[in-house]
PATI-603241 format. One record per residue (C-alpha): x, y, z; residue in one letter. Coordinates in steps of 0.5 Angstrom, whole numbers, plus 500, padded with zeros to 3 digits. Last residue first. Layout:
residues N
   X   Y   Z residuo
   X   Y   Z       A
...
end
This chain:
residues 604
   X   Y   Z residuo
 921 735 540       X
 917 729 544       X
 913 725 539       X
 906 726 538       X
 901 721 536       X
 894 723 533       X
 888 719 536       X
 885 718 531       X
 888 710 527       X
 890 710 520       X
 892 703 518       X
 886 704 513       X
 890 699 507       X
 890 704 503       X
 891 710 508       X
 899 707 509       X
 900 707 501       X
 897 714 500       X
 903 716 506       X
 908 712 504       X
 909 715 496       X
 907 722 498       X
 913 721 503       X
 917 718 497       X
 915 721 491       X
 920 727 490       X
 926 721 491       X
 923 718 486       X
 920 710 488       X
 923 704 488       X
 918 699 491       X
 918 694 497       X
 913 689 497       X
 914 684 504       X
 912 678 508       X
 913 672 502       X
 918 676 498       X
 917 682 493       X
 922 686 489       X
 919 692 485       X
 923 698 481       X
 921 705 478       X
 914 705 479       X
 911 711 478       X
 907 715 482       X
 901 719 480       X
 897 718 486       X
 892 714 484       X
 898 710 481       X
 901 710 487       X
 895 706 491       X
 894 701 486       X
 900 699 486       X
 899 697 494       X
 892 694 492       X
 895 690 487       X
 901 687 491       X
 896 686 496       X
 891 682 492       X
 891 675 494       X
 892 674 502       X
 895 668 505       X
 902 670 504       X
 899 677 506       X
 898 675 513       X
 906 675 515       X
 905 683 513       X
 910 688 511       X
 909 694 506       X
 915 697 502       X
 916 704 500       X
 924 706 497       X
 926 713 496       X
 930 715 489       X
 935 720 487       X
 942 717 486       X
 942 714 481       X
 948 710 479       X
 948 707 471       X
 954 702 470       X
 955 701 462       X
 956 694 460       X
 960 688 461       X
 967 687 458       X
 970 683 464       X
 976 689 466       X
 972 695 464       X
 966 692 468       X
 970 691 474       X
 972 698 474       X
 965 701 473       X
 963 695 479       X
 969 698 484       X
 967 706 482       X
 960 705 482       X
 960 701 489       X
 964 707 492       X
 960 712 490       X
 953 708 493       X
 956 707 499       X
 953 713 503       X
 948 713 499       X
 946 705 503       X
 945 700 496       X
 940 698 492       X
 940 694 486       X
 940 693 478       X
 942 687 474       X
 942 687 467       X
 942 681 462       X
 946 678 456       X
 946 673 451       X
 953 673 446       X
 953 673 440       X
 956 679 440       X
 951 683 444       X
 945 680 444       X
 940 681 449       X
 936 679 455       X
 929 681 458       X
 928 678 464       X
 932 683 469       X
 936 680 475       X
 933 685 482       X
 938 684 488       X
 933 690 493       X
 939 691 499       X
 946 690 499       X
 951 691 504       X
 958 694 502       X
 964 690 505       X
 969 692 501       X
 970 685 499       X
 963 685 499       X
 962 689 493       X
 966 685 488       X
 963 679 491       X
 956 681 489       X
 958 682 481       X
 962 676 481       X
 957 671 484       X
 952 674 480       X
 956 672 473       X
 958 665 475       X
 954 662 472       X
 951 665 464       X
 947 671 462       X
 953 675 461       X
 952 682 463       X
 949 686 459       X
 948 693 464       X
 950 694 471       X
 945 698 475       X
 946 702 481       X
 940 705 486       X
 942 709 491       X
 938 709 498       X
 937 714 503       X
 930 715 502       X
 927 709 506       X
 920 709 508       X
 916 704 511       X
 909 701 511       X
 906 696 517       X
 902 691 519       X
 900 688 513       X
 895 682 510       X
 892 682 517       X
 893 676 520       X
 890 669 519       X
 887 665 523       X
 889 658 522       X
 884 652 519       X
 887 654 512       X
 894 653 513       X
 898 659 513       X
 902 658 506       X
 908 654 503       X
 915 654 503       X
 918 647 503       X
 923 646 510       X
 930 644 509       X
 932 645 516       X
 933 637 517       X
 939 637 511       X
 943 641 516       X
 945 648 514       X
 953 648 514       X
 952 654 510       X
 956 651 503       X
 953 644 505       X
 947 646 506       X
 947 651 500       X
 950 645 495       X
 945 640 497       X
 939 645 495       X
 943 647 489       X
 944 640 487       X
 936 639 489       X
 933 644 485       X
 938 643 478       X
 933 639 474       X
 927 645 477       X
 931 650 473       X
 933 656 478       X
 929 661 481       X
 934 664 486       X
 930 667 493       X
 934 671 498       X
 932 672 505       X
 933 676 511       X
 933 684 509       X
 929 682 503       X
 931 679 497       X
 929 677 489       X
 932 673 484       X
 931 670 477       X
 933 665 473       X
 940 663 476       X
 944 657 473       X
 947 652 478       X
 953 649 475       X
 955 648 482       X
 960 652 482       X
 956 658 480       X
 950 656 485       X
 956 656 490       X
 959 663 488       X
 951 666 488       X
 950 663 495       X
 957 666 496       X
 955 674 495       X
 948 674 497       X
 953 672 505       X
 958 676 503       X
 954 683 505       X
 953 680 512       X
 950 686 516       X
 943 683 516       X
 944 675 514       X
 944 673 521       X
 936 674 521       X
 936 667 516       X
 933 664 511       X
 937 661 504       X
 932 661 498       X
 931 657 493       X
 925 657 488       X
 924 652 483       X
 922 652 475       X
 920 648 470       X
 922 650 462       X
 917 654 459       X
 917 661 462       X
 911 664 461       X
 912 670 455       X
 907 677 455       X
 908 681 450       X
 909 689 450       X
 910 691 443       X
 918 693 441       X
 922 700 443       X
 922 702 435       X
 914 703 435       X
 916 709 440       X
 911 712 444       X
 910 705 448       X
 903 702 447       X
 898 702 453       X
 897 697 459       X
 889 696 456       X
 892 691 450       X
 896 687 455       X
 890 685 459       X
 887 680 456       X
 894 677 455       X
 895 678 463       X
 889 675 464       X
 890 669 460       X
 897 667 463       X
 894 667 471       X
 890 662 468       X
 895 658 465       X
 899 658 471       X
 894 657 476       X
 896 651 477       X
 904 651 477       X
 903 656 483       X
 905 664 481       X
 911 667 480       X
 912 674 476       X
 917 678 472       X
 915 686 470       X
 919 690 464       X
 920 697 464       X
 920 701 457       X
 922 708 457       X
 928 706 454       X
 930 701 459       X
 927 701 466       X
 931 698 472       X
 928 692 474       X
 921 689 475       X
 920 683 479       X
 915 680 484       X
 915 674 487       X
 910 669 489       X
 903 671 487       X
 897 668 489       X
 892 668 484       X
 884 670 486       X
 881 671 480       X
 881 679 481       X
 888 679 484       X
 891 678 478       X
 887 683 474       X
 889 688 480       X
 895 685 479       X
 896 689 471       X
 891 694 472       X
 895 696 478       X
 903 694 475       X
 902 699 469       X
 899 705 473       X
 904 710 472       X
 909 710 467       X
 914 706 463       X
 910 703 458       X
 912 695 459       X
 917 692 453       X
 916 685 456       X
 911 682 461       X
 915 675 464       X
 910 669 467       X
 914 664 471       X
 911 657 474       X
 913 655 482       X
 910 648 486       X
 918 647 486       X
 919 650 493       X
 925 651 497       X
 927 653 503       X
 934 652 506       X
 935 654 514       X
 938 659 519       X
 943 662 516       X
 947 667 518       X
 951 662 523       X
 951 666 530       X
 956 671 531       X
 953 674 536       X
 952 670 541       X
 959 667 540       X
 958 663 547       X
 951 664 549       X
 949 657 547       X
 944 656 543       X
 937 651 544       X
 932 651 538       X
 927 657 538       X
 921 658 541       X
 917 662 536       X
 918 671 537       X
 914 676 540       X
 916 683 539       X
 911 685 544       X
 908 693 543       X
 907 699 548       X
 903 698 554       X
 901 706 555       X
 904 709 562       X
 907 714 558       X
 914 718 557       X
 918 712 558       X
 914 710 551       X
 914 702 551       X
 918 698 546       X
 917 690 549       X
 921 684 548       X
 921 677 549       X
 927 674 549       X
 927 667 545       X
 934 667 544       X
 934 667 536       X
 929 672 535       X
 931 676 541       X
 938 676 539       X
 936 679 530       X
 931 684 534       X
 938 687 537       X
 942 687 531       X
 935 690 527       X
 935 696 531       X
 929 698 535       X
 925 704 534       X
 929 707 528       X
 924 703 522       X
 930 704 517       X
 927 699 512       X
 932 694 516       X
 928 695 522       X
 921 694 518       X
 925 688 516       X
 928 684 521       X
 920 688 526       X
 915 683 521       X
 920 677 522       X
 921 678 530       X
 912 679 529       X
 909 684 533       X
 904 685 538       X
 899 691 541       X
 900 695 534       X
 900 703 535       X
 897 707 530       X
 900 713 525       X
 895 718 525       X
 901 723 525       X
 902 720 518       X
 910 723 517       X
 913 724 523       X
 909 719 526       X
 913 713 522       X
 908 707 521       X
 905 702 523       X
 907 704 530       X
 911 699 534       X
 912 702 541       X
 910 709 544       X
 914 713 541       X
 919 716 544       X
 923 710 546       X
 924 705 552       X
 926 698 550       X
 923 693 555       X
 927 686 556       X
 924 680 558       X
 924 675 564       X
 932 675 564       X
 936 669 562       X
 941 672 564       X
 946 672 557       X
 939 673 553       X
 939 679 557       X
 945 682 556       X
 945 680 549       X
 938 685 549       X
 940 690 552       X
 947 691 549       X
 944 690 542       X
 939 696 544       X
 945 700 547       X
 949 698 539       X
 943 702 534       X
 949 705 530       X
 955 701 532       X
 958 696 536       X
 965 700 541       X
 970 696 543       X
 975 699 548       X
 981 695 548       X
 983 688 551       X
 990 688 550       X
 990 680 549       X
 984 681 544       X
 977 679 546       X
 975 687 545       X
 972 690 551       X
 965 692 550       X
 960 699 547       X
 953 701 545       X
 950 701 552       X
 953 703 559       X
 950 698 564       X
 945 701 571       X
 945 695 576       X
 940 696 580       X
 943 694 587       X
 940 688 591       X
 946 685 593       X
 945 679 590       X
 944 684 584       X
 951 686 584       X
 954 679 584       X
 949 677 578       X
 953 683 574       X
 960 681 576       X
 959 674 574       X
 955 676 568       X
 961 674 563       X
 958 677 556       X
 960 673 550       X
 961 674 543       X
 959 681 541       X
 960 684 536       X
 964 690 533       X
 962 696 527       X
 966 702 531       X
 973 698 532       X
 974 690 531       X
 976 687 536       X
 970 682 537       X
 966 683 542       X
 967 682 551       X
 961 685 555       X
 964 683 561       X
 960 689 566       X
 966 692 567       X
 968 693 560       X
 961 695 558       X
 962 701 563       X
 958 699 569       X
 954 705 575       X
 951 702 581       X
 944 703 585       X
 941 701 591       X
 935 705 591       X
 934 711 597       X
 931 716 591       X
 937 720 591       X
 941 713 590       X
 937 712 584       X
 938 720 580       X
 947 718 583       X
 946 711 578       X
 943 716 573       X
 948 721 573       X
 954 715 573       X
 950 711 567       X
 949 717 563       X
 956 721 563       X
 959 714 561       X
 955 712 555       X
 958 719 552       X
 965 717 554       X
 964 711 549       X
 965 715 543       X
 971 718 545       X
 975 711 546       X
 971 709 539       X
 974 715 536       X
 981 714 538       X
 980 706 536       X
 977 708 529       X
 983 713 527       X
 980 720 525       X
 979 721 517       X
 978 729 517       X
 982 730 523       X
 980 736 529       X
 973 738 527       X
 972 731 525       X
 973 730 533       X
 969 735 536       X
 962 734 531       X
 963 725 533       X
 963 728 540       X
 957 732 539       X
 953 727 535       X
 955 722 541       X
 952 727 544       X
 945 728 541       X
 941 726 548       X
 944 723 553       X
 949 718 551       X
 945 711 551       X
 943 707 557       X
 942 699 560       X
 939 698 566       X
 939 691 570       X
 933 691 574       X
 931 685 579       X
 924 684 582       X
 920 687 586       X
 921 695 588       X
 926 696 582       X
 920 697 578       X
 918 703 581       X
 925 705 582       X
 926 704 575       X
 920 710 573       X
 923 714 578       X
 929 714 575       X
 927 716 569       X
 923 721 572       X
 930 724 574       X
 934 723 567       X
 929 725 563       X
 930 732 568       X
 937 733 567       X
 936 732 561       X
 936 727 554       X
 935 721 558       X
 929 719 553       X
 932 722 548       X
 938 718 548       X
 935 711 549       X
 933 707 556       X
 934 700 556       X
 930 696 561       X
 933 688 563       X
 927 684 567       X
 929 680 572       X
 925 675 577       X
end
């Protein structure tokens, strides 16, 4: 029996870490195999990275991925000699020596193979072997130092255990496992028993730093069972559990096709809310009405505001499309009137013609900017015309016209080299199925940039266009939201389109998309800066109504205007002020009483 077990920075961030830490593998080493994988103790690699930019402003990626790797180094020897002292076998590995091979490619590498015949050999001997995270050899005839980016000793971990066949994989942390949300911010914050891989992709992708979302994305498509404990406690921390997945080889483990499946779903009819108040409250009466009549609703759109008037798309069932189109009119006139009489009366438009939802599925997408980018150039290159569309970290959904369904469909399999058999039609839990909470956690993002690129040609190609400028620099897209309402300008109709990006690559987008606005005539570049992102994750909210209209309801007590709002089946993410953000959270997270007693500390 084997279990693979990665102790992170803070966990080994002393001496005296190390010394329990030690302890703690010595117990499990009693009885079956250990495989040990550590990060730099502490805020190393914070110091080394301090060290070279006091040196050079832009330092060469191979040289930093030399130094960095020392940090990992330092680790394993020290605990390696912590476990000899206590009478256990142990010996220390670098990630070349244990057969990490990546890709060569320096700071951001990939794993494609790990040969475990060192590893297995040192176990035989029944020695602890004790595995340098977060770093590889590069496949390259010079075999260099590789290292795999943040969150990289959790992707070596769970790689590694995938590539043994190991029982499990336990990731160590400061916290005693999944909470539901961060404690630092709710103290109350409670700890979940299990959780979902498809819940865990997106808080991960949301900036939840317990597990990275690379190393989810492994577990989910191996099957490896995962467990974050605390290396503090004795408590039983959280399972990450996953379905068992489709046999795959080991061979390029983490370059795995970034798209697992084509979804699609022609039971959709849309509802616009046009010239919408610009303030809180709009979206909770709205939903909130929804919600009273027991609608499901699909997606949720709103975009960047224009004029201090916003405008709200959604998706419903085709059958309750009438309904849920007399309770926004009856609505309407309690969302208030704009200031402005030049701004336009708020209306309420369905969409007459029939629609369909298409969506691309896959944990690879994370970390993949062209992967949006190409399903946009092949529905252009098929004529595919896109109506809306809505993202999160491993889906992106385009509603198209229901005549161009199935050549949108046919041409995504063939463009991601999906077979026709992982076509699967979304739908809800069946009734007879216990259905989960509506939603497990909330998180909070607030190192995010908005951009918006006003009129845009409402024709093919367009979206396509846009994301593919921004993956060529290789710049990772989060919320993609497509506005309703259109313009004229020279006889031409026009759409915005608004997004979110990390800051770090936020002036770097402006630049290349202001440029390329210049060139293709479009409208202004807006770059905004100051925003938070609060999203609720649940796989039970698809069977329940009203989620979407409890979160709004949330903010808007509060005072908190919704600045943008994309949704899919596991998740609502709303766009916030930056000002907003931490009051944002914690109203949502009282909301849905995913507060516990016990109050969560989390060592300094």
């Amino acid at each position: 029996m084997l279990i693979v077990q990665k102790y992170g920075g803070t966990s080994v961030g002393s001496v005296e870490r190390i010394k329990a830490v030690a302890q703690r593998i010595a117990q499990t080493a009693s009885d079956r195999s250990v495989v040990v994988v550590v990060s730099a103790m502490g805020k190393t690699t914070d110091g080394l990275v301090k060290l070279a930019n006091e040196i050079s402003s832009n330092p060469c990626r191979r040289e930093m991925d030399m130094l960095l790797s020392t940090g990992e180094q330092v680790t394993i020897a020290l605990m390696s000699m912590a476990l000899q002292e206590l009478g256990v076998p142990a010996i220390s590995l670098t990630g070349a020596q244990v057969g990490i091979v990546t890709e060569a490619k320096h700071s951001h590498a990939r794993i494609l193979h790990i040969k475990t015949e060192r590893i297995e050999e040192h176990l035989q001997l029944g020695e602890v072997v004790v595995v340098a995270g977060f770093q590889g050899i590069s496949h390259s005839r010079h075999q260099e130092i590789t290292t795999l980016g943040r969150g990289g000793s959790d992707t070596s971990a769970v790689a590694l255990a995938a590539a043994l066949q190991a029982e499990k994989c336990e990731i160590y942390t400061d916290v005693p496992g999944i909470l539901t949300t961060d404690p630092r911010i709710v103290p109350e914050a409670q700890l979940m028993s299990e959780i979902t891989c498809d819940e865990m992709l997106e808080l991960a992708s949301l900036g939840a730093k317990v597990l990275h979302p690379r190393a989810v994305e492994i577990a989910r498509n191996y099957g490896m069972p995962l467990v974050v404990l605390s290396s503090w406690s004795d408590e039983p921390g959280t399972r990450v559990v996953s379905a068992i997945p489709k046999r795959r080889a080991l061979q390029d483990l983490e370059l795995t096709k970034p798209v697992d499946a084509i979804e699609y779903d022609t039971n959709q009819a849309a509802i616009s809310m046009l010239h919408l108040p610009d303030s809180p409250g709009v979206a909770a009466k709205l939903f909130s009405g929804i919600a009273v009549q027991n609608i499901d609703v699909d997606l949720i759109i709103q975009s960047i505001h224009e004029s201090n008037t916003n405008d709200i798309a959604f998706t419903v069932g085709k059958d309750t499309l009438k309904q849920a189109a007399a309770v926004a009119d009856a609505i309407l006139p309690a969302l208030g009137k704009n200031s402005d009489p030049s701004l336009g009366e708020p209306e309420v438009k369905t969409e007459e013609r029939p629609i369909a939802k298409v969506s691309l599925v896959g944990a690879g997408m994370i970390g993949r900017p062209r992967v949006a980018a190409k399903m946009f150039e092949t529905l252009a290159e098929a004529g595919v015309n896109i109506v809306m569309i809505s993202t999160s970290e491993v889906k992106v959904s385009c509603v198209v016209d229901a005549e161009d369904c199935e050549k949108a469909v046919n041409c995504l399999c063939q463009a991601f080299d999906v077979d026709v058999a992982d076509i699967s039609i979304s739908s809800a839990a069946s009734e007879s199925e216990e259905l989960p909470p509506p939603v497990r956690a909330v998180a909070l993002d607030i190192k995010q940039a908005r951009l918006a690129v006003r009129h845009i040609p409402d024709r093919p190609g367009m979206a396509a266009k846009i994301f593919g400028l921004l993956a060529q620099q290789n710049i990772s897209i989060d919320m993609i939201i497509q506005s309703q309402r259109c313009h004229h300008v020279d006889g031409v109709l026009t759409r915005d389109i608004a997004f979110t990006v990390s800051q770090a690559e936020a002036e770097t987008a402006y630049q290349t998309l202001a440029n390329a606005a210049l060139e293709f005539g479009w409208g202004e570049v807006v770059l905004e800066s100051g925003i938070a992102k609060v999203s609720v994750v649940g796989s039970g909210m698809i069977a329940h109504p009203g989620v979407a209209a409890q979160m709004f309801e949330a903010l808007s007590a509060s005072q908190i205007n919704i600045l943008m709002i994309a949704t899919s089946e596991i998740k609502i993410s709303c766009v916030v002020e930056e000002e907003d953000g931490v009051k944002a959270l914690q109203a949502i997270h009282k909301a849905f009483g995913l507060s516990g007693n016990e109050v969560i500390k989390v060592p300094a």
